[in-house]
N, C-alpha and C positions, 0 to 999 in steps of 0.2 A: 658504540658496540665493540664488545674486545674481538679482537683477530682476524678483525672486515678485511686486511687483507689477504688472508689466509684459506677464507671462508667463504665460497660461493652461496650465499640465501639463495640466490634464486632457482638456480642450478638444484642446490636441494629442496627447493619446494615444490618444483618441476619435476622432477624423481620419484617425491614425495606422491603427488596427482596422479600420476600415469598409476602408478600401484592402489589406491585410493580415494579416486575422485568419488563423489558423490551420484547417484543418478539419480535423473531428475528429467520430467518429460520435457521442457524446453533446451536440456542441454545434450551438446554431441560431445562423447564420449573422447577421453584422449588419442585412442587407437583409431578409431575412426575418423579424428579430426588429421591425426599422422598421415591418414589414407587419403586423404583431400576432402573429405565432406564439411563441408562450411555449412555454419550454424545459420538458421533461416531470422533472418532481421526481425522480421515481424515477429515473431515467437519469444524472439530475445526481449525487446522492446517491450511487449505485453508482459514479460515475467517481471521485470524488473520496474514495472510502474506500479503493477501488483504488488512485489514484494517491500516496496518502502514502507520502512516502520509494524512491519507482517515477517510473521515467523514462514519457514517454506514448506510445513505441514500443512498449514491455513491457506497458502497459497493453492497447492495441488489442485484440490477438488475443483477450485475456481476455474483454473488455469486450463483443466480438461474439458470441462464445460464449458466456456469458452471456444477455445478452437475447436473444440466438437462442432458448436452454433456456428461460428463464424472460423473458418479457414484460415482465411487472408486478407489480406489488410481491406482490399477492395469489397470483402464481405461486412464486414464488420461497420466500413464507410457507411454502406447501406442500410444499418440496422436501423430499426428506431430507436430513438432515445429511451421511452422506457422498457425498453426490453434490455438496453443493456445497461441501466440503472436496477432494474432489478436481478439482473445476473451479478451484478454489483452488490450487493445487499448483504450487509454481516464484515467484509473488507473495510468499510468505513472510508472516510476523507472524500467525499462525494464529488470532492471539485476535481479530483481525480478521473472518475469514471468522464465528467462531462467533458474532460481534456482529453482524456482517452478517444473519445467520439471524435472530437475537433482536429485531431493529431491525425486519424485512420482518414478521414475527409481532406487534410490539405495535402496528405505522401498522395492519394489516391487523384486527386485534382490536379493537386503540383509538379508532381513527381513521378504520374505515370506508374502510381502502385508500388516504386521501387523505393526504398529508404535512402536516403540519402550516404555517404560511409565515413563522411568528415566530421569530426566532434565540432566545428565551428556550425556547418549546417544541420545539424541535430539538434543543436540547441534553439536552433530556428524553430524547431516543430511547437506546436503549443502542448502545454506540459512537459516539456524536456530540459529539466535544470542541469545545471554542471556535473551532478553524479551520474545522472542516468544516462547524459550526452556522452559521457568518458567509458562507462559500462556498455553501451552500446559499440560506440568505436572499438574498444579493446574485444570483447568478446565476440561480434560478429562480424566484425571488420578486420579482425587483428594486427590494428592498430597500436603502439605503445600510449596511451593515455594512461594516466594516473587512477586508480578505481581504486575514492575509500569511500567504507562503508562502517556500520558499527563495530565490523567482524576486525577490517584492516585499520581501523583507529586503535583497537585492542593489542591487536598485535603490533603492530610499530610503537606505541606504547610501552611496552615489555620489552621488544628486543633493543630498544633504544633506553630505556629507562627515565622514561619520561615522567614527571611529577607533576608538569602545569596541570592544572583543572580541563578538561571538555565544558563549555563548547572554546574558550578561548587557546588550547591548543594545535585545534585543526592544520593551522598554517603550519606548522613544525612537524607535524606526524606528516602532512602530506609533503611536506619535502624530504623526508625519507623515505615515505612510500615510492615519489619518484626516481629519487635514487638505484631503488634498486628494481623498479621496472624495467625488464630484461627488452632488447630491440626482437629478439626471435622468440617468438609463441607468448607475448604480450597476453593476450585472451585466457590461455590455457592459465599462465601464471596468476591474472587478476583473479579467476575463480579456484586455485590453488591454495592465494594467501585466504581468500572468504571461507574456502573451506576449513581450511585451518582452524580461525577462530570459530568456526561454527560448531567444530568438531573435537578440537584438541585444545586449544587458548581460548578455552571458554571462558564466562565470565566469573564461576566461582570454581572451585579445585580445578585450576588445568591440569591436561597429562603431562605434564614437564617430563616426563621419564622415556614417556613414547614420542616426544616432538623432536623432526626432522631438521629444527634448526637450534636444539635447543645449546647447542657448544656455544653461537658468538650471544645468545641471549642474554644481555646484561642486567636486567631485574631477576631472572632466574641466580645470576652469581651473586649478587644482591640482597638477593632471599624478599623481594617486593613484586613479585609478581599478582601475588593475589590480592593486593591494594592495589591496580591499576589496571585499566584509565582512572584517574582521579577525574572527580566529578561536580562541576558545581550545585550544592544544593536545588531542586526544584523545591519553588513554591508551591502551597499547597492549595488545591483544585477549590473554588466556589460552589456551591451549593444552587443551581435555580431550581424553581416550578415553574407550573403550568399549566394550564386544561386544554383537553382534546372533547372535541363535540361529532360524536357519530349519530349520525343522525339517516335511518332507512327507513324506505317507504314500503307500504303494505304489499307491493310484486317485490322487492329484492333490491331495487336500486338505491346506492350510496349517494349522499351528496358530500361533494370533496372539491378541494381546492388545488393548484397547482401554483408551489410558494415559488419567489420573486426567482430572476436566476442567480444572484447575487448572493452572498450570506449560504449559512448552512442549508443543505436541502437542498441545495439551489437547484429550481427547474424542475424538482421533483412534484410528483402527487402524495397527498395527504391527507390529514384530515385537520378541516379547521380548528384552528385553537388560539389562546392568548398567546403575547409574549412572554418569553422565557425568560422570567425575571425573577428577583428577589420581592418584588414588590407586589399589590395586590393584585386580585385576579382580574379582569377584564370581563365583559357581560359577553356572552353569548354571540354569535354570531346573526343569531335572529331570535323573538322572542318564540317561546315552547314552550312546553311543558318538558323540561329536562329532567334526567332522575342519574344520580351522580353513581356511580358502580362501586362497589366492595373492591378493596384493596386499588394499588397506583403502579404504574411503570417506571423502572429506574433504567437510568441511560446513560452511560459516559462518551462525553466529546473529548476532544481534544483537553479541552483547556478547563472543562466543569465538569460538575455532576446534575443529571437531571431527573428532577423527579416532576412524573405526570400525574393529574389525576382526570378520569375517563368521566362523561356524561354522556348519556343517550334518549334518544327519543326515538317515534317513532310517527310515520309523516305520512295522506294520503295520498293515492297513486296520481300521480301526474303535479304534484309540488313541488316549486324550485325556488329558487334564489337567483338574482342577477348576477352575484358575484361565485356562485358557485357554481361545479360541473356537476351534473347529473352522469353518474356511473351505472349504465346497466346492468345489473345480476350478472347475467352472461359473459359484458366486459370485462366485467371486475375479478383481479387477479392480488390474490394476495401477495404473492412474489414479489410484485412490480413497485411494493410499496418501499422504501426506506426501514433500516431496521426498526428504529425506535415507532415509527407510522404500523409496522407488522407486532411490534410488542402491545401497542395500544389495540388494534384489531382482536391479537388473540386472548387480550381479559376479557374483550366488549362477549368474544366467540363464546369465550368458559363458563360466562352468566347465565 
C-alpha cells in the first residue's frame, strides 16, 4: 500500500461509518454504541449465521420474523424444530438452520442463556466456524478479531493490490486485514470495512471517487481495481433428477416422510421421492395408481441443479404406510416444508 505510513485506514474508515453506516435491525448505530449501548449477542449471532453466503436485503424479512417469534436465545432453545426449519425456508443451507437450533440449546443449557465473548469459546458453539466466531467477538464483544468476509476480501484485495486467485489468497488478505484492525472500536471498524464493500468497493464499478480511503489504495493507482479479487474459475454445477410422490387421502391428510438427519434436508419433512441422481428413476414408494403432473420443479443446491418431476394419487381415509407419516389436514402447514418440498407442493396445489 503506498503512504501506510502517512495514512490512517482505519481512522478513516471509522470517520467514514460514524457519517454512513448502514441501518440494519440487528445493528447499534455508531452514536449509540459511542453512548454505551452494546449490541445484544444473540441478534448479532443470528444475523450473521443468516447472512453467510445471503445478500442483507434477503436477510431482513427473515431476521424480523425471527426475533418477532423468538426474542432470545432461551426462546428460540425451546422452538420446535420444524417451525424453525420452516421460518428457515427460501435462506437455503439447511444444516444451518438445524445448528442454529443446537447452538440456542447448548448457550441456553451451557451457558445460562448468556453468549459466551471469547472467539476461542464461540467457536465451541455448534455451527460457529472461524468467520462468524471472529464477527461475533468483534462486533458484540468488541473484541479486536479479524472479520473477513466477501465484502473485506474485496477490499484488502484492492487496497493491497492483490493478484493471487480466491480461494487460495485468504491467508494474505487476512493478514492485512489484521494489520490494520484497530485495538479501540474493533466492532464499529469490522462492519465499517463490510460496509464499504458492500456499498462503495463493490464488485463491479466501485465508487473510487467517493471512497474514504481511496489515497493509500494501490489497485486504484494501478488502475486494476475492477479485476479484483481474482478468482479461481468455479466448475460448472451437475444436472440431477428426481420424483416426488404426493400422495392424499379422501379427508385431506398427506403421507410424508421425515429424511435422514444427515445429507440435504436433513431432519426435515417432505415428500417421498427417489434419489437425486443422474440415473434412472426409482419405483414408487408403494404401488398406486400414480398419475405424473404437467410440468417439473427446478431447484438449485449448492453444488447442482435440480430437476423434479411431481406424481400423485389419491388414497382412502384411514391408509398408511409403515415407513411414512400420516399428516393431518389440519396439521399440515405448507411453511414448515423445505423450499424445494414447497415448490413440488405448489404445482401438485395448481393442478
Amino acid at each position: 500500500m503506498r503512504d501506510s505510513g502517512e495514512f490512517d485506514v482505519s481512522s478513516a474508515l471509522l470517520d467514514w461509518y460514524d457519517r454512513h453506516a448502514r441501518e440494519m435491525p440487528w445493528r447499534v448505530a455508531p452514536a449509540d454504541r459511542a453512548a454505551g449501548v452494546m449490541p445484544d449477542p444473540y441478534r448479532i449471532w443470528l444475523s450473521e449465521v443468516m447472512l453467510q453466503q445471503t445478500t442483507v436485503a434477503a436477510v431482513r424479512d427473515y431476521f424480523v420474523r425471527f426475533t418477532t417469534r423468538w426474542p432470545t436465545v432461551q426462546a428460540l432453545a425451546a422452538a420446535p424444530d420444524d417451525q424453525v426449519m420452516g421460518e428457515w425456508a427460501g435462506l437455503g443451507y439447511y444444516a444451518r438452520a438445524r445448528n442454529l437450533l443446537k447452538c440456542a440449546q447448548v448457550v441456553t443449557e451451557q451457558h445460562g442463556g448468556t453468549f459466551p465473548d471469547t472467539y476461542d469459546a464461540l467457536l465451541n458453539l455448534p455451527g460457529i466456524g472461524p468467520y462468524t466466531a471472529a464477527a461475533i467477538s468483534a462486533i458484540a464483544f468488541d473484541r479486536p478479531e479479524t472479520v473477513l468476509d466477501g465484502n473485506v476480501e474485496r477490499v484488502m484485495a484492492r487496497l493491497f493490490d492483490i493478484h493471487d486467485p480466491l480461494p487460495g489468497s485468504k491467508p494474505q488478505l487476512k493478514k492485512h486485514a489484521a494489520a490494520l484492525t484497530p485495538a479501540a472500536r474493533p466492532g464499529d471498524y469490522a462492519q465499517a470495512v463490510m460496509d464499504l464493500g458492500a456499498t462503495i468497493c463493490t464488485p463491479k464499478s466501485p465508487a473510487c471517487g467517493i471512497c474514504p480511503v481511496q489515497a493509500p489504495c494501490a489497485a486504484r493507482a494501478a488502475g486494476t481495481q475492477s479485476d479484483l479479487p481474482r478468482k479461481t474459475p468455479k466448475k460448472p454445477k451437475p444436472m440431477r433428477y428426481g420424483h416426488v410422490y404426493i400422495a392424499q387421502s379422501d379427508n385431506g391428510a398427506f403421507l410424508m416422510e421425515r429424511r435422514p438427519d444427515k445429507g440435504l434436508l436433513g431432519g426435515m419433512l417432505g415428500w417421498p421421492g427417489s434419489e437425486w441422481s443422474d440415473g434412472p428413476a426409482e419405483a414408487p414408494p408403494f404401488p398406486c395408481e400414480w398419475q405424473v403432473l404437467p410440468g417439473e420443479v427446478r431447484h438449485t443446491f449448492t453444488h447442482f441443479h435440480l430437476i423434479l418431476r411431481i406424481w400423485t394419487t389419491t388414497l382412502p381415509v384411514g391408509w398408511s404406510h409403515d415407513d411414512l407419516i400420516v399428516m393431518e389436514k389440519h396439521a399440515f402447514r405448507p411453511s414448515d416444508l423445505p423450499t424445494v418440498m414447497r415448490k413440488a407442493y405448489d404445482l401438485w396445489r395448481s393442478t
